[in-house]
SETI-675993 format. One record per residue: residue in one letter; x, y, z of N, C-alpha, C, O in turn. Coordinates in steps of 0.1 Angstrom, whole numbers, plus 2048, in hexadecimal, padded with zeros to 3 digits. Example, Ala and Ser with C-alpha at 12.3 -4.5 7.8 and 13.67 -1.06 7.14 Angstrom:
2
A8847C784E87B7D384E8847DF84E88E7DF855
S8807EA8478897F584788180084F88680B850
END
This chain:
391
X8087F480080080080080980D8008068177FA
X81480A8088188188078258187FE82C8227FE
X82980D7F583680C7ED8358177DF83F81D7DC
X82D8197DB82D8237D48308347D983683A7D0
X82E8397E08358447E684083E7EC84A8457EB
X8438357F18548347F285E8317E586A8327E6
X85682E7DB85F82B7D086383C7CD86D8437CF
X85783E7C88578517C886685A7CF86F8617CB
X8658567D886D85D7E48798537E687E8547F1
X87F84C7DE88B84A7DE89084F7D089A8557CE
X88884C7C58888527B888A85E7B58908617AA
X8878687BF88C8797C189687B7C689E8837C1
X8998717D38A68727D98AE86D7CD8B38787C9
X8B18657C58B985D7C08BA8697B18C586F7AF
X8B186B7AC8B387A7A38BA8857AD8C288C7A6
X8B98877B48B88927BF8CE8917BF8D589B7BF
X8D28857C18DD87E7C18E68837B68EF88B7B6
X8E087E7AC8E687D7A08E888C7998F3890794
X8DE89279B8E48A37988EF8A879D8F98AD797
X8EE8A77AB8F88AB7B09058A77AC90F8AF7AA
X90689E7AC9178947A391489A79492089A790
X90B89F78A9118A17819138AD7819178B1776
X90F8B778A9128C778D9228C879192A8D178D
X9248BB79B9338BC79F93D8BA7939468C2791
X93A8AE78A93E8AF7829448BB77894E8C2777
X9368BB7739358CC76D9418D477394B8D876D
X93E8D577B9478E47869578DF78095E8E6779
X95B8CC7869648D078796A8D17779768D5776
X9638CD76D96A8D076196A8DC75C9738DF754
X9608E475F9608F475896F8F875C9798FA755
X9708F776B97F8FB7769868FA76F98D90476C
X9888EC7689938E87609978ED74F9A28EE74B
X98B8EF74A98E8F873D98D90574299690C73C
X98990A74898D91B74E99891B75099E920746
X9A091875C9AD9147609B79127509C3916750
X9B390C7459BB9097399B89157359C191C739
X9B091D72E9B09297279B493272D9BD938726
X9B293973C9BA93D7449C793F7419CD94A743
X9CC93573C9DC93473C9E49407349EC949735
X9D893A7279DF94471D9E893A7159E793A709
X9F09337199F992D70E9F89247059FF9226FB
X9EC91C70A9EE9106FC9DF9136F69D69196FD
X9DE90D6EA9D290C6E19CB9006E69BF9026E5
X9CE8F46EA9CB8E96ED9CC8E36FA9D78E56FF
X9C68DC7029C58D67119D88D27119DD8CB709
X9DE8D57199EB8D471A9EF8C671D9E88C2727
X9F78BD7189FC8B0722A078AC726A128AE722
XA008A4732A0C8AA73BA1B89B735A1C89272D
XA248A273FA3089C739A2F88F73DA2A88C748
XA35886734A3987773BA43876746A4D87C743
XA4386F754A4A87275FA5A87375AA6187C75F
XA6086874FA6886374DA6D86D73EA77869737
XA6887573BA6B87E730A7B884731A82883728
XA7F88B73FA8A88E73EA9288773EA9C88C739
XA9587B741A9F86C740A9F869735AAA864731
XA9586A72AA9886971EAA287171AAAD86C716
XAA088271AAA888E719AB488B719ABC88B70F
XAB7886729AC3885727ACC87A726AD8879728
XAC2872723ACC86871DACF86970EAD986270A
XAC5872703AC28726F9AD387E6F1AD887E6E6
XAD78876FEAE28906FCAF088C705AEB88B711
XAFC88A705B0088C70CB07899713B11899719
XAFE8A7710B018B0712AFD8B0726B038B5730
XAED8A7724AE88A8733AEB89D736AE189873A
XAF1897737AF988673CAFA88B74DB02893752
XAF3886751AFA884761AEF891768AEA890773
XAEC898761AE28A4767AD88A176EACF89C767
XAD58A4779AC68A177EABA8A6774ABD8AC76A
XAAC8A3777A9F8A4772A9E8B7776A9B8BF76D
XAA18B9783AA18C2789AA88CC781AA18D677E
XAB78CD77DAC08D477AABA8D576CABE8E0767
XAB48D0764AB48D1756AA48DA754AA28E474D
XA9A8D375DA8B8DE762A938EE765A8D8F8762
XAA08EE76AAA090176AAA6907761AA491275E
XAB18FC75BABB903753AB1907747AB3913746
XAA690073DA9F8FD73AA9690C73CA96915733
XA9190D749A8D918748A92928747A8D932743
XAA092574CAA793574AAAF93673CAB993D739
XAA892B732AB392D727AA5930722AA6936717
XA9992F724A8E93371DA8A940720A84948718
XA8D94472BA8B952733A9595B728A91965722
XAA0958725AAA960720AAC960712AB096B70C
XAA895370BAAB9546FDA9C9536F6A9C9536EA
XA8F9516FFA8394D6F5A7D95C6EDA7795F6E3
XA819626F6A7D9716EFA849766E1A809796D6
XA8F9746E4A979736D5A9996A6CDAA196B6C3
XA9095E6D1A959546C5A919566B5A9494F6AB
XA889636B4A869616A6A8E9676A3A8F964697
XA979706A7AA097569FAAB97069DAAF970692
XAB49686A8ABC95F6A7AB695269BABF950693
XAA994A698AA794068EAAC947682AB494267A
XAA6956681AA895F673AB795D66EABB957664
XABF964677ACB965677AD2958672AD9958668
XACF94B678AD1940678AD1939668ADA930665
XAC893E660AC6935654AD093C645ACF939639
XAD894664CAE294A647AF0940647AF893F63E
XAF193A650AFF930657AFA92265AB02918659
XAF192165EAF1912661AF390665AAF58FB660
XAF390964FAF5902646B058FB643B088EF643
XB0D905641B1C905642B21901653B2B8FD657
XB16903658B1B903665B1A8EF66DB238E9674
XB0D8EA667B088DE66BB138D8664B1B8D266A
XB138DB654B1A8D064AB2A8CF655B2E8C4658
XB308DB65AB3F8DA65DB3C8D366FB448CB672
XB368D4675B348CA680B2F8BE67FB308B6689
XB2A8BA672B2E8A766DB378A666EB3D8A0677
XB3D8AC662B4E8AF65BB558A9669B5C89F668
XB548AD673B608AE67DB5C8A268AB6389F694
XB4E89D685B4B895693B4889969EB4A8916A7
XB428A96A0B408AE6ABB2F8AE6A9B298AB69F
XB278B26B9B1A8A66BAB158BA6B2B1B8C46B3
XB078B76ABB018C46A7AFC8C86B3AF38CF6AF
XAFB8C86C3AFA8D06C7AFD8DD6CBAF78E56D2
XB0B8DA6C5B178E46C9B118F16C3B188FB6C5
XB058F16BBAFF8FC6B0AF99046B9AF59106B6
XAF79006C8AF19076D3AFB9136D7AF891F6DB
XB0590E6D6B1591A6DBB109256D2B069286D8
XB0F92A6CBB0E9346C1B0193F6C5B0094B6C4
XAFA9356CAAEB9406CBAF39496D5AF69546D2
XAF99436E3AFC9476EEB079546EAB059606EC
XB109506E4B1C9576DEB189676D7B189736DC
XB159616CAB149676C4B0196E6BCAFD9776B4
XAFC9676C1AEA9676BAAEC9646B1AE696B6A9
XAF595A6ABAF195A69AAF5965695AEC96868E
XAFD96F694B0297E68DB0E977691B1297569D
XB15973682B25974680B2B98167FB3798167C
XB2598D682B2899C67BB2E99E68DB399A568D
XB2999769AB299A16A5B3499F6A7B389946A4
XB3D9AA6ADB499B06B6B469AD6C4B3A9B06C7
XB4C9A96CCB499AB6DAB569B36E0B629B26DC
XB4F9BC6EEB599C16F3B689C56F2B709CF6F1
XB689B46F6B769AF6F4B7C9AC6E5B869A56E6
XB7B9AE6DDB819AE6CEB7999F6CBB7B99E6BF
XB739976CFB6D9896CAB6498A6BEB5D9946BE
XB629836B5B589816ABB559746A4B5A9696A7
XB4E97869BB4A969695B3C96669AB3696E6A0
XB3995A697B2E95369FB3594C6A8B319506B3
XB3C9436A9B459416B7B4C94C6BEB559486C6
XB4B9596BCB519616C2B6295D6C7B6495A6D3
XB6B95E6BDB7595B6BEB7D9646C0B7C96D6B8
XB899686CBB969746CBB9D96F6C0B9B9646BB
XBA59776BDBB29766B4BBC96C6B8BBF9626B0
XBC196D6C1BCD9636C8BC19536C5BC39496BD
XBB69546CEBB09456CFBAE9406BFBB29346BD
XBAA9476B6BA69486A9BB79416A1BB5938699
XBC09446A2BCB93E69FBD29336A5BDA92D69F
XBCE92F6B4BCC9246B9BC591B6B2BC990F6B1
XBBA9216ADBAD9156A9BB491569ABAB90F694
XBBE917691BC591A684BB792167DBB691C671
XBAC92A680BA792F67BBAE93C675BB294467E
XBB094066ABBB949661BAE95365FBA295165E
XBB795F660BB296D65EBB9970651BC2967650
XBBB97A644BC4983640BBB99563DBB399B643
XBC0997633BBB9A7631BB19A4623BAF9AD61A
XBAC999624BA0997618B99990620B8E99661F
XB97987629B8C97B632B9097B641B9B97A646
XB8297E645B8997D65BB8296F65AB7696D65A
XB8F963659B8B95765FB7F94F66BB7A94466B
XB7E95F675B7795C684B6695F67EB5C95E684
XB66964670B5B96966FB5495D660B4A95E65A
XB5D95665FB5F948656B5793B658B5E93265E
XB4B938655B4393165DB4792165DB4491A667
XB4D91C654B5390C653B6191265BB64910666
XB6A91A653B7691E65CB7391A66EB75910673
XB6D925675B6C929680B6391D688B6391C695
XB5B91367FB5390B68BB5B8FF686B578F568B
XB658FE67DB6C8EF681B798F368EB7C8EC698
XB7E902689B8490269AB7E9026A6B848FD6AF
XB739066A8B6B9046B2B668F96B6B678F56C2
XB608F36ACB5E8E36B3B6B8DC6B2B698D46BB
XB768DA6AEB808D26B1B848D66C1B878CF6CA
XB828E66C2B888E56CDB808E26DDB858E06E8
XB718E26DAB698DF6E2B698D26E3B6C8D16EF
XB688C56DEB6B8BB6DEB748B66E2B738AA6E6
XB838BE6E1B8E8BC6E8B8C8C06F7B8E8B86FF
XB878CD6FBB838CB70AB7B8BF70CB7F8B8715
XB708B9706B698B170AB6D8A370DB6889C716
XB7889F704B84890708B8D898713B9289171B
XB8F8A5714B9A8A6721B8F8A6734B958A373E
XB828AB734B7E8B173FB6E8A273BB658A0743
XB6E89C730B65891734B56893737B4F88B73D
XB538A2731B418A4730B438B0730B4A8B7737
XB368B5723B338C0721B358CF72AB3C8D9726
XB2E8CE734B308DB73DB398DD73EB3B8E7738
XB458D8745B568D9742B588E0733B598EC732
XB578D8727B578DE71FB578EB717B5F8F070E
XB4A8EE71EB458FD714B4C906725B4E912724
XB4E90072EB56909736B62909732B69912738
XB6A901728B7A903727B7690E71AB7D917717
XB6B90C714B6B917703B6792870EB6D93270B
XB60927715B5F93371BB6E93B724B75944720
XB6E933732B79938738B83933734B8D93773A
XB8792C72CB9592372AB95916731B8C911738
XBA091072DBA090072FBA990273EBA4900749
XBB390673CBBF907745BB790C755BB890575F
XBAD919754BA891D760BA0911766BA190C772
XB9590B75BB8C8FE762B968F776CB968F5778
XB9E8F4760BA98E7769BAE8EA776BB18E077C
XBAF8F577CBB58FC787BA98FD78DBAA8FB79A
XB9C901787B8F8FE794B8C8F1797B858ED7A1
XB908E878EB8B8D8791B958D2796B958C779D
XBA08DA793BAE8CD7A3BA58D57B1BA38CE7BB
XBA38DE7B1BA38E87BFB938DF7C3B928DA7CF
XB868DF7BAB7E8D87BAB798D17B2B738D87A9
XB798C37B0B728BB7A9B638BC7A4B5B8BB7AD
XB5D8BD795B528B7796B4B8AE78BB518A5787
XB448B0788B378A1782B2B8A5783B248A878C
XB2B8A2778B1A8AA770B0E8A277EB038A777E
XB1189C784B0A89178DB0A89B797AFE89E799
XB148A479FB178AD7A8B098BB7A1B0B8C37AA
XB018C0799AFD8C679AB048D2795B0F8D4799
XAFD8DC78BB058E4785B058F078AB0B8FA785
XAFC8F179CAFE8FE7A2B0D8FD7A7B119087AA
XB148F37A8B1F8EB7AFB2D8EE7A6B398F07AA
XB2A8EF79BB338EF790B418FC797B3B90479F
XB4E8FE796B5690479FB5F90A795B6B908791
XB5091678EB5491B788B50930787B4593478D
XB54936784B4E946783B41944781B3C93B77B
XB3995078AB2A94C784B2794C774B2294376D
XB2C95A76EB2D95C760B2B952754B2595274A
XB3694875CB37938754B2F92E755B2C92674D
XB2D930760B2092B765B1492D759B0E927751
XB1693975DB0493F758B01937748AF7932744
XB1593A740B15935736B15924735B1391F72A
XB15921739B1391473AB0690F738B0290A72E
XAFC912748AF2914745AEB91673BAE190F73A
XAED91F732AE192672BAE291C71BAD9917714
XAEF91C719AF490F70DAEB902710AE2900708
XAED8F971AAEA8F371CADA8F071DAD58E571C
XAD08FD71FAC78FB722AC28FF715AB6900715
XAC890070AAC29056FFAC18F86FAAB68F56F6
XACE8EE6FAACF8E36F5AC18D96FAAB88D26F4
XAC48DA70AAB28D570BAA38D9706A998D2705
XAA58E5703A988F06FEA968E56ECA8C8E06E7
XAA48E66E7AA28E46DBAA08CF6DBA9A8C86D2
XAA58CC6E3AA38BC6E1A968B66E2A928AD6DC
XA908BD6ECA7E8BB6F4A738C46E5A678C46E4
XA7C8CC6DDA738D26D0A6B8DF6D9A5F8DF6D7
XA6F8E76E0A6D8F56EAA6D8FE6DCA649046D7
XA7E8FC6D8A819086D0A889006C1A8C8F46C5
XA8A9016BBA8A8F96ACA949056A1A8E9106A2
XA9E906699A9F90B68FA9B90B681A9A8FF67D
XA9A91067BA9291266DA99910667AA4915669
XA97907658AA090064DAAA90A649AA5912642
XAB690A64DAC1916645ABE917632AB890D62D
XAC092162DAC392661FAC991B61DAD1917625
XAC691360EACC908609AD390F5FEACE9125F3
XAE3913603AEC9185F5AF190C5EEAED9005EF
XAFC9145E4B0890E5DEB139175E1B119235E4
XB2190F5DFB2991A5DDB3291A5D0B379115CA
XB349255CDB399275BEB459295BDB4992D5C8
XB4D9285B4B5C92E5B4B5E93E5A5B5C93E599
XB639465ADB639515A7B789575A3B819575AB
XB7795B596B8395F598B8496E597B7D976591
XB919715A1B8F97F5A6B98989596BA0981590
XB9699558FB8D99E59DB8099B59BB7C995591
XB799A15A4B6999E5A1B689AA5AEB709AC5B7
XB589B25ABB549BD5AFB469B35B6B3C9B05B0
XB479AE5C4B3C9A75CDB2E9AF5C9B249AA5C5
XB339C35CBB259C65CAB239C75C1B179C95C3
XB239C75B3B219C95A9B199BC5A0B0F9BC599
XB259B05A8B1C9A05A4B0D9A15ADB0299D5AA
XB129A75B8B019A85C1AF89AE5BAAEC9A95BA
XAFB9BE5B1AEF9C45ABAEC9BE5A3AE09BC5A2
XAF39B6599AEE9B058BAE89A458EAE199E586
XAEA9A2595AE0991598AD799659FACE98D5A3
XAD59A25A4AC79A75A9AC49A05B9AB999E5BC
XACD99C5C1ACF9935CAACB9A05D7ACF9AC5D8
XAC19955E0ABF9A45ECAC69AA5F4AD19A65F3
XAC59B15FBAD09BA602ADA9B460EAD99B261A
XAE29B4606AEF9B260AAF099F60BAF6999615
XAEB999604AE798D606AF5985603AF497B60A
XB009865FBB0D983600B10983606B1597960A
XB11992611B1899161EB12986626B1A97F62D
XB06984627AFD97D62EB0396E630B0296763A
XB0A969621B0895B624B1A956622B1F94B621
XB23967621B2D968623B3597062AB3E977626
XB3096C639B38976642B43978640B46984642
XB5196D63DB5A97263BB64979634B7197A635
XB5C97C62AB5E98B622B63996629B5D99C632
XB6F999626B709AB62CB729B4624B789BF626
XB6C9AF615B6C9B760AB629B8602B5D9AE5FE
XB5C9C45FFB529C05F5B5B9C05E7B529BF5DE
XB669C25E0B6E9C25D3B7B9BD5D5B849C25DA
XB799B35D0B8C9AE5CDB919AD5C2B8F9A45BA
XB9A9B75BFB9F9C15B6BAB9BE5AFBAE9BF5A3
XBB29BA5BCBC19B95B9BC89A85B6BD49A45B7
XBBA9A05B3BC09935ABBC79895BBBCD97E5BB
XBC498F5C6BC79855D3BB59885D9BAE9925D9
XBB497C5DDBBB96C5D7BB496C5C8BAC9735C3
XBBB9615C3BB595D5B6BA795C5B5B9F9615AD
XBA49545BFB9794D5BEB909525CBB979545D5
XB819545CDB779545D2B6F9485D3B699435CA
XB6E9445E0B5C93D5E2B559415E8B589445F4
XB4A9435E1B3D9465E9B349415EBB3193A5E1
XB2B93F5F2B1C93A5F8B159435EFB1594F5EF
XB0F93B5E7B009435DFAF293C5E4AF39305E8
XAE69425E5AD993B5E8AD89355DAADA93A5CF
XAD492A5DDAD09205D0AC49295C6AC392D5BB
XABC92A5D0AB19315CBAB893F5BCAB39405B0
XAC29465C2ACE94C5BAAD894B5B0AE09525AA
XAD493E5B0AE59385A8AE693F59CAEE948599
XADD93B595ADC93B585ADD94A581AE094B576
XADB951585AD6961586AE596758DAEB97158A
XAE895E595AFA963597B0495E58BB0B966585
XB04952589B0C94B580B0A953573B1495556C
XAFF958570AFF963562B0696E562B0A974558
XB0997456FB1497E571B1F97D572B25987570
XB28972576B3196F573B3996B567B34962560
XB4C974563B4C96F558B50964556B5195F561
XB5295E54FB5A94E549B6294F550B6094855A
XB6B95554EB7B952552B84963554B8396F550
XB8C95E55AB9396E563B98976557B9D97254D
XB9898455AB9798B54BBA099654FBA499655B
XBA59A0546BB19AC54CBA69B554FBA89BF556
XB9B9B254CB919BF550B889BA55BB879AE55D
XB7F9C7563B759C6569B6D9CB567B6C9D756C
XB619C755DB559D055CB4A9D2569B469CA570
XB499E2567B3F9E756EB399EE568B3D9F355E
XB279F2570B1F9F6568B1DA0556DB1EA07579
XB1BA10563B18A1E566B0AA1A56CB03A1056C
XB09A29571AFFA2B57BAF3A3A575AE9A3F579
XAFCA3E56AAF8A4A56BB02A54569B04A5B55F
XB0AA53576B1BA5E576B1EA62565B1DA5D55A
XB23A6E56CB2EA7055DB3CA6755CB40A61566
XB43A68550B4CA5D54EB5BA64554B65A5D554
XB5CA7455BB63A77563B61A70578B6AA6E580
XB53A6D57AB53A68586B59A5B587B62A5858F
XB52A5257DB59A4557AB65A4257BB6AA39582
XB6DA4B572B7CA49576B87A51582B93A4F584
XB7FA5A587B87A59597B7EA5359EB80A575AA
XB74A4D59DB72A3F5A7B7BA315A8B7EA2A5B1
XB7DA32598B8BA23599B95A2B593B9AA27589
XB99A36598BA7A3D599BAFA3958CBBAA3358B
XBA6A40581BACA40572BA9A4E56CBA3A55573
XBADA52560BABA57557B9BA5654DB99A4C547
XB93A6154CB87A5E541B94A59531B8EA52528
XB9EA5C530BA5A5A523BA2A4C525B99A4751D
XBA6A4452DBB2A3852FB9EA2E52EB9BA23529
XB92A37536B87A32533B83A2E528B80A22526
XB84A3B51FB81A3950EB89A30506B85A294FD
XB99A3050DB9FA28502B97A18504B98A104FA
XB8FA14513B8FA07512B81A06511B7B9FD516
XB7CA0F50CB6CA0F50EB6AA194FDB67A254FD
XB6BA154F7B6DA234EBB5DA244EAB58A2F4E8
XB59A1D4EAB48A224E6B3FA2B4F0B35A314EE
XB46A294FCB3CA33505B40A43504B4AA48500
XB34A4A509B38A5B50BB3EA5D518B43A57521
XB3AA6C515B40A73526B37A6B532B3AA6653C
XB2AA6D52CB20A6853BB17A5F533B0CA6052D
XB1FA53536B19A43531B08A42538B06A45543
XAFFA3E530AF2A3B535AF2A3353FAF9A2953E
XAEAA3454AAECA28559AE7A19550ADEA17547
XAEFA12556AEEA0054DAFB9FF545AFF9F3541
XB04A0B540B0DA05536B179FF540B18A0054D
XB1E9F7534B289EE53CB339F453BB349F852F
XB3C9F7540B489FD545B599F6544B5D9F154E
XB5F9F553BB6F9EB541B779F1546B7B9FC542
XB7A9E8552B889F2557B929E9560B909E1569
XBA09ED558BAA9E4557BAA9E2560BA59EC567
XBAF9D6568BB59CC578BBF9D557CBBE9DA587
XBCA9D9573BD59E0577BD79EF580BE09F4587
XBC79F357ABC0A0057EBBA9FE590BBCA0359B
XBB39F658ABAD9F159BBB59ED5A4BB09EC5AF
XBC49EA5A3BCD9E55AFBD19EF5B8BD79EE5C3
XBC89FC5B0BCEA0A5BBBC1A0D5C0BC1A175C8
XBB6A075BFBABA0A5C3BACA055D3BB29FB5D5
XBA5A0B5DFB9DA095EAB97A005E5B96A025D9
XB909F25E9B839EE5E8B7E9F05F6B849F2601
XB6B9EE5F1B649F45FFB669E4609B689D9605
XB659E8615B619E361FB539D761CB489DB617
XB549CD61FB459C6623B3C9D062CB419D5637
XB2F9D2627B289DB62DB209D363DB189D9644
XB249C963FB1C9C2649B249C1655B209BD660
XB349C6653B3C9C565CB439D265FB4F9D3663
XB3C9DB65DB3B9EC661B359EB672B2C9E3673
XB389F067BB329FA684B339ED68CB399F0696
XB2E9E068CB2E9D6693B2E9D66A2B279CF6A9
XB389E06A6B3D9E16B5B349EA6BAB2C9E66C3
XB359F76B3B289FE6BAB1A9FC6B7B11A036BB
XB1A9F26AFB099EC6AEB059E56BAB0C9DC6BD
XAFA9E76C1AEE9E06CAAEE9D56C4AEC9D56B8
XAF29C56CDAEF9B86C4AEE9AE6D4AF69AB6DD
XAE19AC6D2ADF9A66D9AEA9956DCAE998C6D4
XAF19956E6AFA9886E8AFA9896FAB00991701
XAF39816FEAF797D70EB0497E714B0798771C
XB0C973710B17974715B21975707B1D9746FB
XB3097770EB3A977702B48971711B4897071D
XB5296F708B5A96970FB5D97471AB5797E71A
XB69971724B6D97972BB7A97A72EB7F97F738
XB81973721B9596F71FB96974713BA197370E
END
């Protein structure tokens, strides 16, 4: 008699139940997509890391060999704090050299991580001067730079030579790395020197195992250390990534040859030789040294350079008027308008801009040539580089 109002009245309670769990529900998942958009950083529900992710890391480099989980979570973050703001400019910079740069660290057997030393150094700008007279993308001195048999003369700065300057560099980072037995040692013998480490590790010992606040070294070196290293992690975990370098060729040119001149007529963008030829310190080589020229051209370029070039080395150098009268022309290459006409008989006083111009090799050996325009002012240019050496 009375089972029907008790069915009732547990049937309410039992709905009555069930709301409430899926309101909780509810609650706690809105929390949880609020909390995600909140964030601001990802487009998608974030996931989280596998426990065992950094043991992969470091087993996968032996740059972090021996490093705690701990030590690689900060380094990791203060090389992101310091270099993620600039990394697009540093990738930019990057696809000028990398290329010459990767091929010559096969070449030598050193690991491609070593491509991390450079951001820290130099940002990718082979152009920068630091303080101390260093340059290059390894930021090399003069004395270390002839240690490493990296050759300078009064036509090419070797330190600014990108196969030149990173086979001395990695040969010689690799040789700390067989003398001191793991990376941090390492890039601390290419920073402070080999000889100073060795005098901090008789006095104290250490081992990537000991923790790299421990390391018994200047903080400076430290810091450098750190930030190398943490890029190497940034870039292995796919944080920070480089962009495919310019796929050149390089050509063989015989001198003299006018750089800017081959640059206007192939219509090539601004200053796009220097770009993939830092170690130029000429834009004209005039005077028949050296014989021969190589250069890095963008493929995309070739065909459109290779038309400006002549066959084969000639007593003359054609260049093209601009306009000028045919008295500007010849005290610009410090001749005579006669000595012009005898070798040019068909042109006037003021050649139309486009004509072609000859003018003897013998003429040009008294010529100035200009300066590479990319390696002007360098020292007092703003360029963003964290650290630079301190020897």
């Amino acid at each position: 008699m009375h089972t029907q109002p008790l069915n009732r009245t547990l049937s309410r309670t039992l709905l009555f139940l069930l709301s409430l769990t899926l309101i909780s529900c509810a609650q706690s998942q809105n929390s949880e997509w609020s909390s995600f958009w909140e964030s601001g950083k990802q487009s998608e529900p974030v996931q989280q890391e596998s426990p065992d992710k950094h043991a992969h890391t470091v087993q996968s480099t032996p740059f972090l060999a021996g490093l705690s989980e701990s030590d690689i979570g900060k380094i990791k973050q203060e090389a992101w704090r310091e270099y993620g703001r600039h990394w697009r400019g540093v990738s930019t910079r990057s696809r000028y050299v990398r290329q010459p740069m990767l091929e010559t660290l096969d070449k030598v057997g050193a690991p491609r991580e070593l491509q991390m030393v450079p951001v820290v150094e130099s940002s990718y700008n082979p152009y920068v001067i630091s303080s101390v007279g260093a340059t290059g993308l390894w930021q090399l001195m003069p004395d270390t730079a002839n240690d490493m048999r990296v050759k300078s003369d009064k036509y090419f700065d070797g330190r600014r030579d990108i196969r030149s300057s990173t086979k001395g560099a990695a040969r010689y980072l690799t040789k700390q790395y067989r003398r001191f037995g793991n990376w941090p040692m390492a890039l601390a013998a290419y920073h402070l020197g080999p000889n100073a480490v060795q005098r901090r590790l008789n006095h104290r010992p250490w081992q990537p195992e000991d923790g790299l606040k421990k390391m018994p070294l200047p903080p400076i070196t430290k810091t450098y250390i750190r930030h190398i290293i943490g890029l190497i992690a940034l870039h292995e975990e796919g944080t920070i990534s480089f962009p495919e370098p310019y796929r050149t060729k390089t050509i063989k040119l015989q001198t003299p040859v006018d750089l800017a001149l081959l640059h206007q007529t192939s219509e090539l963008p601004e200053n796009q030789i220097f770009h993939f030829n830092p170690k130029l310190k000429l834009k004209q080589y005039y005077d028949g040294k050296p014989q021969t020229l190589y250069l890095r051209i963008s493929q995309s370029r070739l065909k459109k350079v290779r038309q400006n070039i002549p066959p084969e080395p000639s007593e003359y150098l054609t260049v093209v008027a601009k306009g000028e009268s045919l008295q500007s022309i010849s005290q610009r290459y410090k001749t005579s308008t006669y000595a012009l006409r005898a070798d040019n008989p068909d042109i006037g006083m003021r050649p139309e801009a486009g004509t072609r111009i000859r003018i003897p090799v013998k003429v040009l050996k008294r010529i100035n040539a200009d300066r590479n325009p990319l390696a002007r002012g360098e020292r007092e240019r703003e360029v963003e580089v964290a650290l630079n050496k301190i020897y």
